[in-house]
C-alpha positions as CSV (number, residue, x, y, z in Angstrom):
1,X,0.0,0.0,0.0
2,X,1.1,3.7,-0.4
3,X,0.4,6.5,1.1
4,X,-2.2,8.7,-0.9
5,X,-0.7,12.0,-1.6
6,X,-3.5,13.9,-0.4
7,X,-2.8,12.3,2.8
8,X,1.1,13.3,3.0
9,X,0.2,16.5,2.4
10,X,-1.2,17.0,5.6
11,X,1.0,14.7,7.8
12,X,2.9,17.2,10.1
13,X,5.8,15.8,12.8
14,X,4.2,14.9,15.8
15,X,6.9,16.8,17.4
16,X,7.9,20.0,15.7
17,X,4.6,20.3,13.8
18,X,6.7,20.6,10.5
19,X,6.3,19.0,7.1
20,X,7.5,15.3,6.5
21,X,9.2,13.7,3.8
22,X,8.1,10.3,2.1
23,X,10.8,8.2,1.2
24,X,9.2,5.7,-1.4
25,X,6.4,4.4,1.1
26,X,8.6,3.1,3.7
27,X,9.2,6.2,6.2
28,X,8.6,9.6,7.2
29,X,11.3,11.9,7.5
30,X,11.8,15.0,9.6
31,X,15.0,16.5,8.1
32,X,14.9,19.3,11.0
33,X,14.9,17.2,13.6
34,X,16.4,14.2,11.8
35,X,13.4,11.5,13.3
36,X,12.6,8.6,11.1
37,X,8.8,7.9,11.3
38,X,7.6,4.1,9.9
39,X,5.0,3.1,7.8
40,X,3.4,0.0,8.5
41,X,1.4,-1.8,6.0
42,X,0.4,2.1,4.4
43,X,0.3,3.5,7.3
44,X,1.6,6.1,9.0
45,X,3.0,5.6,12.4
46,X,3.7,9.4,13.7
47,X,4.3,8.5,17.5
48,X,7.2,10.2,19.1
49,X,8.1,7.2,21.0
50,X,8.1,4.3,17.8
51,X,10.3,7.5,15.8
52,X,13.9,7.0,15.4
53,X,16.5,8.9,15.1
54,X,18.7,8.8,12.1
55,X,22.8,8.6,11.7
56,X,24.9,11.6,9.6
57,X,24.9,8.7,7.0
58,X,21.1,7.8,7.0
59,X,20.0,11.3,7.0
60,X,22.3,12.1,3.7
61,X,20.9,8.5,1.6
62,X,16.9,10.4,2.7
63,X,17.6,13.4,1.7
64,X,19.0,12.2,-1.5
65,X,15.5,9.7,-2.0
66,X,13.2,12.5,-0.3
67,X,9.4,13.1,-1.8
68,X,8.3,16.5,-0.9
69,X,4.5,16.9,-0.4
70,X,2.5,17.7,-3.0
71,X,0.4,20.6,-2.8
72,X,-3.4,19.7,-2.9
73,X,-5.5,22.2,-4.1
């Protein structure tokens, strides 16, 4: 399952409130604070606790494979 893009457009960090980036429907990404959020089974799991934080290295390869949201009009 993916996530629909109307959907990531509205997913904010649970934490900082920000915009996340998809990385090709496995994670969430918050560059600012550098948290990994998973998806499981297409869905979002934006708990502060199941987040992860990601290495120097990790947070360069999402980045690089980074989805912003799309704007939904």
């Amino acid at each position: 399952m993916s996530v629909d893009a109307r959907l990531h457009s509205i997913l904010a960090c649970p934490q900082d409130k920000g915009p996340l980036l998809l990385i090709q429907d496995e994670l969430l990404y918050n560059p600012r604070l550098r948290r990994i959020y998973p998806i499981e089974n297409g869905i979002p799991v934006l708990l502060v606790d199941d987040a992860r934080d990601a290495t120097d290295e990790q947070h360069a390869d999402i980045v690089a494979r980074a989805t912003e949201p799309e704007t939904v009009g």
